[in-house]
Biotite code that builds the C-alpha atoms (Angstrom):
import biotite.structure as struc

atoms = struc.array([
    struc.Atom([72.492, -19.159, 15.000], chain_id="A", res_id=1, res_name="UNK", atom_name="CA", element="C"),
    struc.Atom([73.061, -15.976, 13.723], chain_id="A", res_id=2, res_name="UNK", atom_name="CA", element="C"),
    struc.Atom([75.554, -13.471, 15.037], chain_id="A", res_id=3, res_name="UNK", atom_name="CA", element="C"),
    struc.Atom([73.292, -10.762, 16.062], chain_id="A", res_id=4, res_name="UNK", atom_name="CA", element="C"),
    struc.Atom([71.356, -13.481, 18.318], chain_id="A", res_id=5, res_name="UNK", atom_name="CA", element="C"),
    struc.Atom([74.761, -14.722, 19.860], chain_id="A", res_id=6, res_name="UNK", atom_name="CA", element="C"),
    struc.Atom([75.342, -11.469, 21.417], chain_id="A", res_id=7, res_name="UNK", atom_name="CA", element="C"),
    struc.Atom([71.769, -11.061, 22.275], chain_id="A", res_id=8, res_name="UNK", atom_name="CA", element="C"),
    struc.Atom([72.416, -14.179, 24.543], chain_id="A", res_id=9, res_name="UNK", atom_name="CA", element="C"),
    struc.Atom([75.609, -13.164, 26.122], chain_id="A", res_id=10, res_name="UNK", atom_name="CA", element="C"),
    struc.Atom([74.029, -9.340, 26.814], chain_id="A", res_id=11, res_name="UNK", atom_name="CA", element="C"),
    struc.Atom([71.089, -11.216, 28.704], chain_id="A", res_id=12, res_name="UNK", atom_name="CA", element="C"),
    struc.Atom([73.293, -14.392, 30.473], chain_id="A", res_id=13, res_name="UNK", atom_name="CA", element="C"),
    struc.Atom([75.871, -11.453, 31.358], chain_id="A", res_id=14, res_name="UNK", atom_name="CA", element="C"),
    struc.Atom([73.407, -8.846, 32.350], chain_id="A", res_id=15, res_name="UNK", atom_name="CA", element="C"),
    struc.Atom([71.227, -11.764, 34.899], chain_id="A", res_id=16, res_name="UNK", atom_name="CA", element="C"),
    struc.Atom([74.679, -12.889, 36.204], chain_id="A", res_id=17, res_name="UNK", atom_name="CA", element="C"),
    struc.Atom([75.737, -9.246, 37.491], chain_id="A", res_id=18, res_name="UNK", atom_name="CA", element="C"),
    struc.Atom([71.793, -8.277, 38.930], chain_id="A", res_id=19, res_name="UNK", atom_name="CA", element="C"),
    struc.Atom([72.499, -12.214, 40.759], chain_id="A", res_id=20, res_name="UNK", atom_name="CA", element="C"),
    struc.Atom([75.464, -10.989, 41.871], chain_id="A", res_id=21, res_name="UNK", atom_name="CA", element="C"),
    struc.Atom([74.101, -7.366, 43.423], chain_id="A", res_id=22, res_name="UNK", atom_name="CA", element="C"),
    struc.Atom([71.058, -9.032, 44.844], chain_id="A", res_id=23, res_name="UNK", atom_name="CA", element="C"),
    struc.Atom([73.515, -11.627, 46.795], chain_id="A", res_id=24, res_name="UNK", atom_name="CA", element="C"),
    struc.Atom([76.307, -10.230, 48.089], chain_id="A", res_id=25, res_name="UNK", atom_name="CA", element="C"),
    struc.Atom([75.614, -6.333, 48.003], chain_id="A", res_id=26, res_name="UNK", atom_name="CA", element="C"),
    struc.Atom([72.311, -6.683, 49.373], chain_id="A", res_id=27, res_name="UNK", atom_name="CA", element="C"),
    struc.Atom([72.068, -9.950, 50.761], chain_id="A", res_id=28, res_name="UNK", atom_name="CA", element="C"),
    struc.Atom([71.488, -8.151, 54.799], chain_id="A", res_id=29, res_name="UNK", atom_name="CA", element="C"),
    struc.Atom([68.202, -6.435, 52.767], chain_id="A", res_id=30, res_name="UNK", atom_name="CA", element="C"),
    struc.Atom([66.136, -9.956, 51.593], chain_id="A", res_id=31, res_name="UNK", atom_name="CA", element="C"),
    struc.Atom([63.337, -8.220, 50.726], chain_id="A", res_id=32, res_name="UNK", atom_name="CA", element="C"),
    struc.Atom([64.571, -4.790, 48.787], chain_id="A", res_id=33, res_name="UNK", atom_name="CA", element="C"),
    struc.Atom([67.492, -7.420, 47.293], chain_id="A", res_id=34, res_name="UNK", atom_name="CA", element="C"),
    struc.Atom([64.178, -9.716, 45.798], chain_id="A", res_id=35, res_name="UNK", atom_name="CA", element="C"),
    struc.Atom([62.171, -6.831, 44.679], chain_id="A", res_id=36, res_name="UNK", atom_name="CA", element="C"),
    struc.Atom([65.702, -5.476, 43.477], chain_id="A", res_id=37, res_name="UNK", atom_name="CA", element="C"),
    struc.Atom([66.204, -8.698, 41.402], chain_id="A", res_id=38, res_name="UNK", atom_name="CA", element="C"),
    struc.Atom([62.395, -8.495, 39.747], chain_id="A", res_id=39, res_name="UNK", atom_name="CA", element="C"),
    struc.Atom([62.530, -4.941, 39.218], chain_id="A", res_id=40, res_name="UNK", atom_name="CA", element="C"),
    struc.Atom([65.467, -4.529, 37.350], chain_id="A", res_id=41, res_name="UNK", atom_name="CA", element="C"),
    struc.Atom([65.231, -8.154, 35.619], chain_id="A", res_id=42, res_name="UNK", atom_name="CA", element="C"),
    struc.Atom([62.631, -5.998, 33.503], chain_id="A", res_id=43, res_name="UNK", atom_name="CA", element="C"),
    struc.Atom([65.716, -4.087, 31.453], chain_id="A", res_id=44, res_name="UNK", atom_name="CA", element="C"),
    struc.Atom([65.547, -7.456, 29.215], chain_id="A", res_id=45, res_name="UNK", atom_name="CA", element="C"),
    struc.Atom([62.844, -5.571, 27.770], chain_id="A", res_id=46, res_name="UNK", atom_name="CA", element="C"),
    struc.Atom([65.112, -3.056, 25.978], chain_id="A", res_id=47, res_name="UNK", atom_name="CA", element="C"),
    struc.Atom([67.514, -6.069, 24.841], chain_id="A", res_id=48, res_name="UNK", atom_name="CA", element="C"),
    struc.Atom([64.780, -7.823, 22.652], chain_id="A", res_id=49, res_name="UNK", atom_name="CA", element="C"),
    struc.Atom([65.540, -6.128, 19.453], chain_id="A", res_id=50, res_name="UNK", atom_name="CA", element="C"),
    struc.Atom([69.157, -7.695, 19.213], chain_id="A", res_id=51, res_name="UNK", atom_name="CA", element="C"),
    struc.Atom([67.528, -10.801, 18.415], chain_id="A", res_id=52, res_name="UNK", atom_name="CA", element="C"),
    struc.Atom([66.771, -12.170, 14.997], chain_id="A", res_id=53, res_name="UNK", atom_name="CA", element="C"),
    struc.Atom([65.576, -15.814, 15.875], chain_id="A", res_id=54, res_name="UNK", atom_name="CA", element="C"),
    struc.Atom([62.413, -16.656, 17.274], chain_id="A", res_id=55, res_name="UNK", atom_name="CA", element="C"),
    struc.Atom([63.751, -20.241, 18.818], chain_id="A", res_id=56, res_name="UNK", atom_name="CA", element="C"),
    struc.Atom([66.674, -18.502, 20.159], chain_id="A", res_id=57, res_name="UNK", atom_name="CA", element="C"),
    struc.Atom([64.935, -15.769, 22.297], chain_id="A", res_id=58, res_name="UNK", atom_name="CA", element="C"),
    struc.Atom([62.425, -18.396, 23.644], chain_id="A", res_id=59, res_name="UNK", atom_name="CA", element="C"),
    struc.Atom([64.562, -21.292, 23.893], chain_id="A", res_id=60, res_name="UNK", atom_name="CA", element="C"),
    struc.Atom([68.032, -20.596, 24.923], chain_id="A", res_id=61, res_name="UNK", atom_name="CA", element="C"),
    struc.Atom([67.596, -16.504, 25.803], chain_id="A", res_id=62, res_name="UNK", atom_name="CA", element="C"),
    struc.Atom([64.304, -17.267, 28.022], chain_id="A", res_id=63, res_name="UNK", atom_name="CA", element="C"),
    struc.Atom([63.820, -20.656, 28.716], chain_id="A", res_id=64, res_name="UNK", atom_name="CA", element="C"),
    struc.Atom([67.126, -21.753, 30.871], chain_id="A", res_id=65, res_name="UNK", atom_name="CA", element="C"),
    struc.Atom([66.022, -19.191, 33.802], chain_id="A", res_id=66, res_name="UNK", atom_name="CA", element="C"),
    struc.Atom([62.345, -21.345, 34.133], chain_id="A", res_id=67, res_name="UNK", atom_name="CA", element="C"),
    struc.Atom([65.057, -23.956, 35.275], chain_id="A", res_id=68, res_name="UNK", atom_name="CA", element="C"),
    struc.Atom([67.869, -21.671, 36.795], chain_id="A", res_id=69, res_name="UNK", atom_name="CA", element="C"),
    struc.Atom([65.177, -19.748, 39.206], chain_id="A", res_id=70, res_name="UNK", atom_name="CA", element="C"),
    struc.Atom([63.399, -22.824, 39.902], chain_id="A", res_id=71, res_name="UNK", atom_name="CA", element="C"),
    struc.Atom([66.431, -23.890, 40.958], chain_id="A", res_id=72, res_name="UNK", atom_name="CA", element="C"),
    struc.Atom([66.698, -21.031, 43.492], chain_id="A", res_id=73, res_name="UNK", atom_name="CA", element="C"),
    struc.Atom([63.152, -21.595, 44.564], chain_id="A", res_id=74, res_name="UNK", atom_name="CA", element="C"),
    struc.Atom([62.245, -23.078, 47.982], chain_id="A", res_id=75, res_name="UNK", atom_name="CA", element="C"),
    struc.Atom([61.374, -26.166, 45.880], chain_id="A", res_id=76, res_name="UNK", atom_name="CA", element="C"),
    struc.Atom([64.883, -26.316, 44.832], chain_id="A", res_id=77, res_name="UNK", atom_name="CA", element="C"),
    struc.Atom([66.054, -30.271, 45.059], chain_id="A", res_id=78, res_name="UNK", atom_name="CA", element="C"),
    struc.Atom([69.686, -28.720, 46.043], chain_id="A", res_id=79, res_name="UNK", atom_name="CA", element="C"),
    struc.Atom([69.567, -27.313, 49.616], chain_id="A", res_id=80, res_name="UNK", atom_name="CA", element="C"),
    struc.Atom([72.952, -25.252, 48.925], chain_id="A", res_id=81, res_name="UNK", atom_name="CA", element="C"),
    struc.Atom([70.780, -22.585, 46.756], chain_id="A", res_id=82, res_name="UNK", atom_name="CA", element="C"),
    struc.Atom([67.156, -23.219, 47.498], chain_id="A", res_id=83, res_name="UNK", atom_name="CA", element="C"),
    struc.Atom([65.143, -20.391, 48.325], chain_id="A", res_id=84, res_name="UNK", atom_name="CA", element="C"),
    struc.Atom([67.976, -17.966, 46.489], chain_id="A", res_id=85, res_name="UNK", atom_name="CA", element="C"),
    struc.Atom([64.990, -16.177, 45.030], chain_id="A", res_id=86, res_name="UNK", atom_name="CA", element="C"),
    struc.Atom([62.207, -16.707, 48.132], chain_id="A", res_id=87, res_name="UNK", atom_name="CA", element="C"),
    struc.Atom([63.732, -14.414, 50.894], chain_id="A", res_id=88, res_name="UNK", atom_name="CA", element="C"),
    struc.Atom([60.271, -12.635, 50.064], chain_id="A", res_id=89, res_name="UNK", atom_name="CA", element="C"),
    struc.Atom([57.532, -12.872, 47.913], chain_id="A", res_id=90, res_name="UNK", atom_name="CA", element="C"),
    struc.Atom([55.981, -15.417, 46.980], chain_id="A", res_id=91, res_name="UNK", atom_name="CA", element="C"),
    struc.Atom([58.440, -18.308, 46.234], chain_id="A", res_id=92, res_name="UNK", atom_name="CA", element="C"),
    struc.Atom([57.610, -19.455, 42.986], chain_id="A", res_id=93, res_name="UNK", atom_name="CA", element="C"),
    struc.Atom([57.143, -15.429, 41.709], chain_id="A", res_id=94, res_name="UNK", atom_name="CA", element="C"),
    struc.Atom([60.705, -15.848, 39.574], chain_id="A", res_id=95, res_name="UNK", atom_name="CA", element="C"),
    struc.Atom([59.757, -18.761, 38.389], chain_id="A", res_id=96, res_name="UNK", atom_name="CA", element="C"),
    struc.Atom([56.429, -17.585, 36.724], chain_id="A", res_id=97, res_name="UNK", atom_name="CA", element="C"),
    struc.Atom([58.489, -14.314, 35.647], chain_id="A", res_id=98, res_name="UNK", atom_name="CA", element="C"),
    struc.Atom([60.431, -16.541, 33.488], chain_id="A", res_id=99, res_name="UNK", atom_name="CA", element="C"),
    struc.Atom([57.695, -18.714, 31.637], chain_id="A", res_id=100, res_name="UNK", atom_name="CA", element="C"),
    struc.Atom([56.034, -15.106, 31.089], chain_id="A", res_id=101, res_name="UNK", atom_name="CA", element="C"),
    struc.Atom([59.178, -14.225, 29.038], chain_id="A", res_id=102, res_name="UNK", atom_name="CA", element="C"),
    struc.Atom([59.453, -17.472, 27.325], chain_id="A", res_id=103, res_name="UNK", atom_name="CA", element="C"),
    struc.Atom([55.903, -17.783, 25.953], chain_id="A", res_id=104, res_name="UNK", atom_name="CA", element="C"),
    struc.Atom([55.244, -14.136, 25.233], chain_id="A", res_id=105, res_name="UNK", atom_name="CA", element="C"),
    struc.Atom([59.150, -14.407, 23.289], chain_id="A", res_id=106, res_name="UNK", atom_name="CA", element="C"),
    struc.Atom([57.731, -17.077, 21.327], chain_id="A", res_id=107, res_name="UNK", atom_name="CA", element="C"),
    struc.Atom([54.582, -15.954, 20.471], chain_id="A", res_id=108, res_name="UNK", atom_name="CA", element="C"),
    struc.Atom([54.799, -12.535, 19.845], chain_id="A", res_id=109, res_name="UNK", atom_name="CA", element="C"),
    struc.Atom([58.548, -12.454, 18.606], chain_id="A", res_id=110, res_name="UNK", atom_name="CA", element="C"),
    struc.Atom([57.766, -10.737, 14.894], chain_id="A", res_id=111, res_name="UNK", atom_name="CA", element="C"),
    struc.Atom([56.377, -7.725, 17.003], chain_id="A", res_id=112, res_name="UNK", atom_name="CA", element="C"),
    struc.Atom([58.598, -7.397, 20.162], chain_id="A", res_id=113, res_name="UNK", atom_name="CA", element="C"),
    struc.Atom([56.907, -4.307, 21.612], chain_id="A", res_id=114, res_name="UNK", atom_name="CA", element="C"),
    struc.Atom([54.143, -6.611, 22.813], chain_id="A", res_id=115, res_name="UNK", atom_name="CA", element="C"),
    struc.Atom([56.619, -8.531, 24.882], chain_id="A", res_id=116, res_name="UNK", atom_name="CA", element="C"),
    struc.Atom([58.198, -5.627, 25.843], chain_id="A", res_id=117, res_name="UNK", atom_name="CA", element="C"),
    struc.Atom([54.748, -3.672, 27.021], chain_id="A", res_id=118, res_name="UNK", atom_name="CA", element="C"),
    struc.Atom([54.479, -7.549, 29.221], chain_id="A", res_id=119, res_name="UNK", atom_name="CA", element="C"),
    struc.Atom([57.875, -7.640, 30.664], chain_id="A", res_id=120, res_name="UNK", atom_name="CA", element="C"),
    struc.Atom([57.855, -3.656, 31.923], chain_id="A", res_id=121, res_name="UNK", atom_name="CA", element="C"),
    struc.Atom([54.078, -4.196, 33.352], chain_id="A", res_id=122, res_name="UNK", atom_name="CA", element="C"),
    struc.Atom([55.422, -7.085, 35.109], chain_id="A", res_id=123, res_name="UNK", atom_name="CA", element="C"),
    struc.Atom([58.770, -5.713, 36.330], chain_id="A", res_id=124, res_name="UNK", atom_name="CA", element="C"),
    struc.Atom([58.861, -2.508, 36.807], chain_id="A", res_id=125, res_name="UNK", atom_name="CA", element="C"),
    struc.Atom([54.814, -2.270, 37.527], chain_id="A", res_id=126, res_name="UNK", atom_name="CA", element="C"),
    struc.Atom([54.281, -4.834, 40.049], chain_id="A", res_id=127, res_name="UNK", atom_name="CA", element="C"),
    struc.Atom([57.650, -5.017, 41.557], chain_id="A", res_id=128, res_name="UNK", atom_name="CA", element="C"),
    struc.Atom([57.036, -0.615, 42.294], chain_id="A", res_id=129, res_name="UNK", atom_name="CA", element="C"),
    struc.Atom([53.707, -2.052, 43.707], chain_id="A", res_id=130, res_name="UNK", atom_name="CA", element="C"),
    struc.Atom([55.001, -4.560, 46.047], chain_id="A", res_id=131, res_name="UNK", atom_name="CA", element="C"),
    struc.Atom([58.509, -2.242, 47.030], chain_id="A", res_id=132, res_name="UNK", atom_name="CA", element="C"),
    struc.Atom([56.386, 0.477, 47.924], chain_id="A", res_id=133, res_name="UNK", atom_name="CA", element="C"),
    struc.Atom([53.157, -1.260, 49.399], chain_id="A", res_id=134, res_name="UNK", atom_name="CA", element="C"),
    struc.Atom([55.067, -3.254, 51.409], chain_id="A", res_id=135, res_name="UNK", atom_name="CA", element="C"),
    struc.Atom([57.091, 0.425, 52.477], chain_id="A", res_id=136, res_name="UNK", atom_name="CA", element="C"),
    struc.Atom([54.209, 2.751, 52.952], chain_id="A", res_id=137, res_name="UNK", atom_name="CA", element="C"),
    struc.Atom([50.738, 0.892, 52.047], chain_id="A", res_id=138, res_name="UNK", atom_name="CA", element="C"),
    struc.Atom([49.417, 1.240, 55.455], chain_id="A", res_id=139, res_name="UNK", atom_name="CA", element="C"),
    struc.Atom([45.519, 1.469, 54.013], chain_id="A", res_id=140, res_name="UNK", atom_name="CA", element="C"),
    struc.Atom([44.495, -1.819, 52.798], chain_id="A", res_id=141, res_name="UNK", atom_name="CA", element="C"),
    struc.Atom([41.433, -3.602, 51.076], chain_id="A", res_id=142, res_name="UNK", atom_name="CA", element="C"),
    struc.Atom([40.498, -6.787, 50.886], chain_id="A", res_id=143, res_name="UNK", atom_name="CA", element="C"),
    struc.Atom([39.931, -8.513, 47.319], chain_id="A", res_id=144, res_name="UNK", atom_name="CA", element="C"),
    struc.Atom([39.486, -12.468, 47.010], chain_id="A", res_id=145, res_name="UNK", atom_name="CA", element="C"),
    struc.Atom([41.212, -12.886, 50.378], chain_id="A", res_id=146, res_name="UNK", atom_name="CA", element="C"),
    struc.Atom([44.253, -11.488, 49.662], chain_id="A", res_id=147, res_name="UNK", atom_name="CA", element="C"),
    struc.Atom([45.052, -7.799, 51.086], chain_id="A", res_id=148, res_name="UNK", atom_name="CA", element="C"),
    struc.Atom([46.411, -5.287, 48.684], chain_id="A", res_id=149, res_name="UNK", atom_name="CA", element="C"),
    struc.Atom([47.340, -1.545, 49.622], chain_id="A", res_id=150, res_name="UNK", atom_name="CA", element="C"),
    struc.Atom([45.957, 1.276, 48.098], chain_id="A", res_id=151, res_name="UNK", atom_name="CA", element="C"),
    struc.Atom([49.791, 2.903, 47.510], chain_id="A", res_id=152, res_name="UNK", atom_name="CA", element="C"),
    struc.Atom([50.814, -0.290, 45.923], chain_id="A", res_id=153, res_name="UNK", atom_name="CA", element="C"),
    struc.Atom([47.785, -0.136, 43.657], chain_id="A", res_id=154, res_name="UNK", atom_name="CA", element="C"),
    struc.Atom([48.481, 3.268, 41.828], chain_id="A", res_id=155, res_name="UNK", atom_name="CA", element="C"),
    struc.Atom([52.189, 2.039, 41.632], chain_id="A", res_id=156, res_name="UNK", atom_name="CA", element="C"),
    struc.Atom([51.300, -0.373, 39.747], chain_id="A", res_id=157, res_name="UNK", atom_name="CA", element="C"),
    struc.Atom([49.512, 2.206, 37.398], chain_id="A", res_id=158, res_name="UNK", atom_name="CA", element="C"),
    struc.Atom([51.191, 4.654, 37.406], chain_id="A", res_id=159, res_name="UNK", atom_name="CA", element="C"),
    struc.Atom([54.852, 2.984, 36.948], chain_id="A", res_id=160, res_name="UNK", atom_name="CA", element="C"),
    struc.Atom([53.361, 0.631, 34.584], chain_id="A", res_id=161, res_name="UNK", atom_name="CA", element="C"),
    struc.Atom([52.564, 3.553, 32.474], chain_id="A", res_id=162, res_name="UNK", atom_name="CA", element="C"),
    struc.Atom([55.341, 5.473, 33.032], chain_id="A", res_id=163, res_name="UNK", atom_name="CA", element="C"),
    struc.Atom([57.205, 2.516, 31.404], chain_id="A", res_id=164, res_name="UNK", atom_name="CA", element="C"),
    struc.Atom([54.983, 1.617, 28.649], chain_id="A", res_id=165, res_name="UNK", atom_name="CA", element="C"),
    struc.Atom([55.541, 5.266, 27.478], chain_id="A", res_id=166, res_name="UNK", atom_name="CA", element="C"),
    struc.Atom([58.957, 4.443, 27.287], chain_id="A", res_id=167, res_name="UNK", atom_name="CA", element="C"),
    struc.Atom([58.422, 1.213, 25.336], chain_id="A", res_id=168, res_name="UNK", atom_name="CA", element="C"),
    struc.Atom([56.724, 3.035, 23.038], chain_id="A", res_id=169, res_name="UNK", atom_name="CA", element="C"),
    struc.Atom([59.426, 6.169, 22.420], chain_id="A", res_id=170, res_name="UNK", atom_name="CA", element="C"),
    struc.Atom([62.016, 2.924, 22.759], chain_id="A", res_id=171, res_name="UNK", atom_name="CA", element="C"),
    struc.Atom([60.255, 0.808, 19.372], chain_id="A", res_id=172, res_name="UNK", atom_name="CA", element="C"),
    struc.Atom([60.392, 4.528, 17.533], chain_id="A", res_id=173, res_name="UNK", atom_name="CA", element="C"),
    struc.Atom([56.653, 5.106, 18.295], chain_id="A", res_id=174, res_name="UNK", atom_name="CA", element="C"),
    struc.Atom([55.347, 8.448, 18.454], chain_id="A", res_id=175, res_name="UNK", atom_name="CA", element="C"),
    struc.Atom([53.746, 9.990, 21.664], chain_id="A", res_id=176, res_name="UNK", atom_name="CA", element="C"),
    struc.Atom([50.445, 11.863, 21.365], chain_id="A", res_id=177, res_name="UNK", atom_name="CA", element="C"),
    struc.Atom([47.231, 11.945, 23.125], chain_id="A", res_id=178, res_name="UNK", atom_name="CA", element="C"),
    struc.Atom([45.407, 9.323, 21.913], chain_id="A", res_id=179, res_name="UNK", atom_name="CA", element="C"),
    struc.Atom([48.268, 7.332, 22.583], chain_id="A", res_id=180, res_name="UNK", atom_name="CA", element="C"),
    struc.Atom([48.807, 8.321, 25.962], chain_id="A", res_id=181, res_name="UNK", atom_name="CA", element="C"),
    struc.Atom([44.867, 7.305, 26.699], chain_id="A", res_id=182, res_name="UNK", atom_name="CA", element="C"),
    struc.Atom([44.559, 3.984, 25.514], chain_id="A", res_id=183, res_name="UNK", atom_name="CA", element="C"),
    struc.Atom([48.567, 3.634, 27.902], chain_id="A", res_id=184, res_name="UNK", atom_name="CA", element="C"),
    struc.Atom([46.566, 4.996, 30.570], chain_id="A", res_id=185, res_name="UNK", atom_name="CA", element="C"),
    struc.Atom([43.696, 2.085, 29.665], chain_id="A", res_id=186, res_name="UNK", atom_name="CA", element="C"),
    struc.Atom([45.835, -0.491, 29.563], chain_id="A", res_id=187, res_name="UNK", atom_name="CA", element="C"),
    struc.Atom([47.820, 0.348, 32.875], chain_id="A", res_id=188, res_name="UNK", atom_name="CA", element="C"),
    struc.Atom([44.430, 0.398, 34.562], chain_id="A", res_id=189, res_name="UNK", atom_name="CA", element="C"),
    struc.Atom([43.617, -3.011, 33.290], chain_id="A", res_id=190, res_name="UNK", atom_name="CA", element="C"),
    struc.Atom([47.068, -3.861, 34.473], chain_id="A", res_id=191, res_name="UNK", atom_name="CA", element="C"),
    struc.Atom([46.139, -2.527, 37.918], chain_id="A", res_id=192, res_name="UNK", atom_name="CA", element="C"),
    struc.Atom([42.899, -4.332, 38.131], chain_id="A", res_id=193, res_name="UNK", atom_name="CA", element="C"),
    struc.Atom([44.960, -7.737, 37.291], chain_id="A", res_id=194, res_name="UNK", atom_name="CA", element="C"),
    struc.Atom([47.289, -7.377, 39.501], chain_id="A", res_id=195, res_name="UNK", atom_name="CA", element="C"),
    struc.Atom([44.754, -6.457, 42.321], chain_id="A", res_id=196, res_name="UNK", atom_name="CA", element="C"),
    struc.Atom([42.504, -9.862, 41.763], chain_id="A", res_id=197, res_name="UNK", atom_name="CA", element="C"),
    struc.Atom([45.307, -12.285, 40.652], chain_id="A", res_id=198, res_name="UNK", atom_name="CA", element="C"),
    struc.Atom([46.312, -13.953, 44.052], chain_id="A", res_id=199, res_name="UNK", atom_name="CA", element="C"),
    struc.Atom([49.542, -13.476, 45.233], chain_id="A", res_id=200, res_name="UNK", atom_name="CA", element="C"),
    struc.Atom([52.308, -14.978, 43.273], chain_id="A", res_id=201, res_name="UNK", atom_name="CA", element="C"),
    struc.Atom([50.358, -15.691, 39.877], chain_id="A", res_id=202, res_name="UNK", atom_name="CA", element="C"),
    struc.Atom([50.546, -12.094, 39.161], chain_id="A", res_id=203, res_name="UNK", atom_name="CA", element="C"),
    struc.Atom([54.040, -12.596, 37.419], chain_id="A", res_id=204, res_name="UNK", atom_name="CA", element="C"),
    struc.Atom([51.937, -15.008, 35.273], chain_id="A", res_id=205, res_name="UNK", atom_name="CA", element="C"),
    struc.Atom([48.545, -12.770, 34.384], chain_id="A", res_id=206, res_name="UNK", atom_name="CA", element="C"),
    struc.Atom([50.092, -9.373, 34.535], chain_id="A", res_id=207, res_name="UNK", atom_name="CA", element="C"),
    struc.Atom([52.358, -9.858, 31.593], chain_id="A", res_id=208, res_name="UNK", atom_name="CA", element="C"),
    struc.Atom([49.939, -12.111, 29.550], chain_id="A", res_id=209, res_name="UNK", atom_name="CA", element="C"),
    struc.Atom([47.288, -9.975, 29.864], chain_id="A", res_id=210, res_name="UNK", atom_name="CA", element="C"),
    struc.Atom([48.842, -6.444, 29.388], chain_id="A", res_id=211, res_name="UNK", atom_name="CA", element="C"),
    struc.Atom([50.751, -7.802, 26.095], chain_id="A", res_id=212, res_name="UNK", atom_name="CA", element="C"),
    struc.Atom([47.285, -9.308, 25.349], chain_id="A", res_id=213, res_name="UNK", atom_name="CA", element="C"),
    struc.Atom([45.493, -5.639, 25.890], chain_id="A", res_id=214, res_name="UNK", atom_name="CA", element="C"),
    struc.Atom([48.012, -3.762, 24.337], chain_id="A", res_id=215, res_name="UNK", atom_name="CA", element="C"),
    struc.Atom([47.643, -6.409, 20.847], chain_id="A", res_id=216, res_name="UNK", atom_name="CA", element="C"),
    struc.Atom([43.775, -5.789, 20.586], chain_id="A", res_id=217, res_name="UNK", atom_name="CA", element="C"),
    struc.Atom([44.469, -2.064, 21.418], chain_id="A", res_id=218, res_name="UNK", atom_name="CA", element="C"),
    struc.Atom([47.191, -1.453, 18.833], chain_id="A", res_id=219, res_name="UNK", atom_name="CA", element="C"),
    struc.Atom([47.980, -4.454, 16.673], chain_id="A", res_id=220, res_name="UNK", atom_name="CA", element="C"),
    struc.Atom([44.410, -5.591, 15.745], chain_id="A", res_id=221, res_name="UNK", atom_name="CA", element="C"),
])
């Protein structure tokens, strides 16, 4: 293990541990915020990526433990003293997802890390806005596939999911220009449209696939 990917470990362990810590006992009398809390900010890992130098050690020790550790805090949970941790809203299984997102896309995409990055920020920040502020203010809904989705939530989840892959991009020392910003505002509308017929709960699995997936044939190929 090299040294650069030991600290890379202790910034993530450490940096989980305290958003753990805010989401239970600072805003454990808000469930729902305190969830969306946890998912939203989660999505700083993002910005941690580049410490890394080993592919095994992102995916496998960085990633892979919180598949087990939010599963753990699922409403599945085979220990009743922390089941449903992560399920006071949401779908129950959502963290779980979130963390086999970052543990595949860390593996497969580790040699370019703004891919993972442009699927962790879509996730996070994009469809955690879009749930926070549906559930808030989306008082217009559609039906798609069964499952109701507000129009507010919708173009949060464009428009935060670009605002963030803009900053991805300035973050990997990318320049901004217009053509840039286009094919960003392409790829957050794809995002949208994923997260719109994905049904509820699998959207922590397509969203980030998918974007990382639209930004690689958009940039990369």
């Amino acid at each position: 293990m090299f040294q650069n990917d030991l600290v890379g470990i202790l910034v993530v362990y450490s940096y989980v541990a305290i958003l753990l810590l805010i989401s239970e006992k600072l805003l454990k009398n808000h469930p729902i915020f305190g969830r969306k809390f946890l998912h939203i900010m989660t999505g700083n890992i993002a910005f941690i990526l580049p410490i890394f130098q080993t592919k095994e050690i992102m995916a496998f020790v960085a990633a892979f433990p919180f598949i087990i550790l939010t599963y753990l805090m699922s409403k599945h949970s085979p220990i009743e003293k922390i089941r449903g941790k992560t399920s006071a809203a949401g779908h129950g299984m959502g963290l779980v997802y979130y963390a086999i997102s970052w543990t595949i896309l860390a593996y497969l995409f580790f040699d370019n890390k703004l891919i993972i990055a442009v699927g962790i920020l879509a996730m996070s920040y994009g469809d955690g806005f879009a749930s926070l502020l549906g559930l808030r203010f989306g008082k217009r809904k559609f039906d798609i596939f069964d499952n109701k989705k507000s129009y507010i939530g919708s173009f949060s989840m464009f428009i935060f999911s670009l605002i963030f892959l803009n900053i991805a991009i300035l973050f990997y020392d990318f320049t901004i220009n217009i053509e840039i910003i286009l094919i960003l505002i392409v790829i957050s509308i794809c995002a949208m449209v994923t997260e719109i017929i994905t049904p509820k709960g699998l959207d922590n699995l397509t969203v980030p696939f998918l974007t990382s997936i639209y930004f690689y044939f958009a940039f990369i190929i």
